[in-house]
N, C-alpha and C positions, 0 to 999 in steps of 0.2 A: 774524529775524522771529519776533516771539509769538503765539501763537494767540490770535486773535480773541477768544476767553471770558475769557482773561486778563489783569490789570493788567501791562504792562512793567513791571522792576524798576527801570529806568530813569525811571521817569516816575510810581510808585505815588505818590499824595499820603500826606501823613500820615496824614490820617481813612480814607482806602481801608486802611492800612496798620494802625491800629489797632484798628476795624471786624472784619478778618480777625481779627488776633490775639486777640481778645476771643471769637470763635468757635472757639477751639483747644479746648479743653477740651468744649464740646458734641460736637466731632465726632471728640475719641478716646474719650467714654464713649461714643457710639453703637458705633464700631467695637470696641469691646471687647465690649461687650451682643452685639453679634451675634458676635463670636470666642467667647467664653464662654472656662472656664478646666476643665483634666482635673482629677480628683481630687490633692492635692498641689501645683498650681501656682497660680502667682500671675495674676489678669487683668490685662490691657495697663494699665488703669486704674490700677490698684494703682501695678505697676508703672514708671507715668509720674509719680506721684507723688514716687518716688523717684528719678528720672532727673531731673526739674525743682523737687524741693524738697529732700528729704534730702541727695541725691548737691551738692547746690550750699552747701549750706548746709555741711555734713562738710568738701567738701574743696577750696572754691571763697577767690577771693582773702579771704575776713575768717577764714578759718581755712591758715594758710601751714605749718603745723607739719605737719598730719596725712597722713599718708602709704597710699594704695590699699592695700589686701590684694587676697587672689584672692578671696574672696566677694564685696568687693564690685564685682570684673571680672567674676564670673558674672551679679552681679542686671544690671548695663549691660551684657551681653552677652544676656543673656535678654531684656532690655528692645529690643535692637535688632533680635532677632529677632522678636517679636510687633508692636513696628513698625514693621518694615518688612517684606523680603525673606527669607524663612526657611532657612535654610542649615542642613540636618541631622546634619554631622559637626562646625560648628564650636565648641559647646558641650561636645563630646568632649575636641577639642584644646585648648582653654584650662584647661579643667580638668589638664588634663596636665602642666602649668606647676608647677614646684616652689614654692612659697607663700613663701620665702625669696625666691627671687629674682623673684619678682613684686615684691614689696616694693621690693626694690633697684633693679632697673631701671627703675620706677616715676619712684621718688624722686629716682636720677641725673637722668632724662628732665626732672623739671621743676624741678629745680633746674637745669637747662642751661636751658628756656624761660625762667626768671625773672631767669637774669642774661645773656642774650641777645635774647630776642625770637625766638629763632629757631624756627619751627614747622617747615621742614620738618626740621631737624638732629633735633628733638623725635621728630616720625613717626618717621622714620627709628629712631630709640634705641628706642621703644616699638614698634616692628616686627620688634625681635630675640626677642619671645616668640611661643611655639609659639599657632598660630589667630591673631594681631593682625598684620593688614593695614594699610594706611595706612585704610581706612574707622576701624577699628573702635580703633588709633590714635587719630583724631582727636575719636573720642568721650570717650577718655580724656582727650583736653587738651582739650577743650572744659568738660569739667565744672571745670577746675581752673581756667579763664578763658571765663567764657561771657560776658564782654563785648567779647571780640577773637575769638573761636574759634568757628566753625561746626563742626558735626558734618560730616560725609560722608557725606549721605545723600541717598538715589536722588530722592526729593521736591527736595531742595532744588538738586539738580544739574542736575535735569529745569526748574525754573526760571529759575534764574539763568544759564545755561550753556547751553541748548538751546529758548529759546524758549516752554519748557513744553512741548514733545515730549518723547513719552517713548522717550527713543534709545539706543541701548544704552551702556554703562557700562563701562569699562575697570576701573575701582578702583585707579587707579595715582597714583603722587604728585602727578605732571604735572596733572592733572586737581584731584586736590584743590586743589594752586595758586589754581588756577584759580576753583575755586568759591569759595574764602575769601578771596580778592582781592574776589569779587565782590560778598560777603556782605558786607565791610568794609564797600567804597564807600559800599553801602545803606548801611545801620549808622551810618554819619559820615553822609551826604545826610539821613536824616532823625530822628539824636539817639536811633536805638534801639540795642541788645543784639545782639549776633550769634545769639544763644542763638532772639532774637525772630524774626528773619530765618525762622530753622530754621522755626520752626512755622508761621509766615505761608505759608511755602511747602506744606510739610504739608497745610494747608488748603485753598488754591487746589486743588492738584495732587490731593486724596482726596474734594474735595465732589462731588456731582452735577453733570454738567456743565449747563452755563447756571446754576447759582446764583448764580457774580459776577453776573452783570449784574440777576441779578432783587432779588439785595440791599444791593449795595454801588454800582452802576456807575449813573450817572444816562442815560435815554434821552438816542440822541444828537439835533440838529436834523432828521435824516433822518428817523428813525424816529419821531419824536411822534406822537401822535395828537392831529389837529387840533380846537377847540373848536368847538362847534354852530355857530358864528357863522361863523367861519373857512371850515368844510367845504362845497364846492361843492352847489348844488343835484343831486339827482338825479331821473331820469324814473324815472317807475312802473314796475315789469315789465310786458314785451310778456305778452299774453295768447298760452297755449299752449292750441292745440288736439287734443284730444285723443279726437276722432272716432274716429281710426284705429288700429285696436290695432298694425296693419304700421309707424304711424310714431312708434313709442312707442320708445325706447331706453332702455338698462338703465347707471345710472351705475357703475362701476367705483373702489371705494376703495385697488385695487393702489399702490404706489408701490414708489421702489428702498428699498433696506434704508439704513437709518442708520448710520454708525458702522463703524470696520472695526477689526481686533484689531491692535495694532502688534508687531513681532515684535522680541523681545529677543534678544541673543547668550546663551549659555550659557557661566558662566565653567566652566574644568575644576576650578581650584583652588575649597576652602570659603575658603580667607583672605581676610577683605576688613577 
């Protein structure tokens, strides 16, 4: 079941679907604006820039030669950290990584994706360095095929996989399977990028709740609001008397609380 605010992935039409994605980039420079950036660091903005233009362009299918270093596993590891979920030791342990065999392990991993196909053999190869999980994994082989390859990310998991609840997260392969199957399907159904996928969901899953439908989602027949001609006559208001100060009542604008916090597991491991 999908949450009521949101488009099933199932049934997203195209114009819903390009609609969102054309709202991507307003709503990570807002969340950047209000993350701000410490002395020394880069903003998410910044940042995203290089996650969806550099990082694709450097080492994505029209460039087949070029092989990851560890800089640029920190800038996409930095980058996964400001957007998304912030994990404080794991910036530590990647760097920890001998810059030789980043390189190498890298380079085996897709060169095994490119004459295979196979992403999880892929994960899996790119999961033998110290901090890289199957998430953070398939960020790496998503930059070097973002038109078959979803990231692992909690947005895009919380969509495609869970209705758009936000339910807790294992970070295990099994699961990624699972959301990059799912990502596909879209992706084939409606002629986009897996990459596109990522941020539609992004979207949905980080705007204010109720903006789909206040921007994208046409009223349904239930809900119209009926035209002057249309809408039933009504009688005048009863006249209140107010003689009696004893029959006077005090209106009350209490109501229950909106919204409840959903509660996440705590992984122990920082590797995702």
């Amino acid at each position: 079941m999908v949450s009521a605010s949101l488009p099933s992935p199932d049934t997203i039409s195209d114009s819903e679907f390009r609609e969102y994605l054309e709202r991507y980039p307003a709503c990570v420079a807002e969340i950047s604006e209000a993350k701000g950036a410490k002395p020394g660091q880069q903003t998410l903005a910044r940042l995203d820039e290089y996650r969806y233009g550099t990082a694709l362009d450097t080492f994505g299918p029209a460039s087949p030669d070029a092989v990851m270093g560890l800089d640029d596993v920190k800038t996409l590891v930095e980058w996964k950290l400001r957007h998304g979920k912030f994990r404080p030791t794991l910036m530590k342990l990647v760097s920890s990584n001998d810059p030789d065999t980043v390189r190498n392990t890298i380079q085996e991993a897709i060169a095994h994706y490119r004459n295979k196909a196979d992403v999880s053999g892929t994960i899996d190869m790119l999961a033998k360095l110290k901090g890289i999980g199957p998430a953070t994994a398939s960020l790496l082989l998503a930059v070097h095929d973002p038109d078959n390859v979803a990231f692992f990310a909690d947005e895009a998991f919380y969509w495609l996989c869970c209705g758009g609840v936000k339910a807790p997260i294992k970070y295990n392969a099994k699961e990624y399977a699972d959301l990059n199957a799912r990502a596909r399907k879209l992706a084939q159904r409606l002629g986009v990028r897996a990459v596109d996928v990522e941020r539609v969901a992004f979207v949905l899953m980080r705007q204010p709740e109720g903006d789909a439908d206040k921007t994208v989602r046409k009223p349904s027949e239930e809900s119209r609001v009926p035209s002057a001609k249309e809408a039933p006559a009504q009688k005048p208001p009863a006249k209140i008397d107010t003689g009696s100060k004893q029959e006077k009542r005090k209106a009350s604008g209490d109501g229950p609380a909106a919204g409840s916090a959903v509660r996440r597991s705590k992984r122990g491991k920082q590797q995702a």
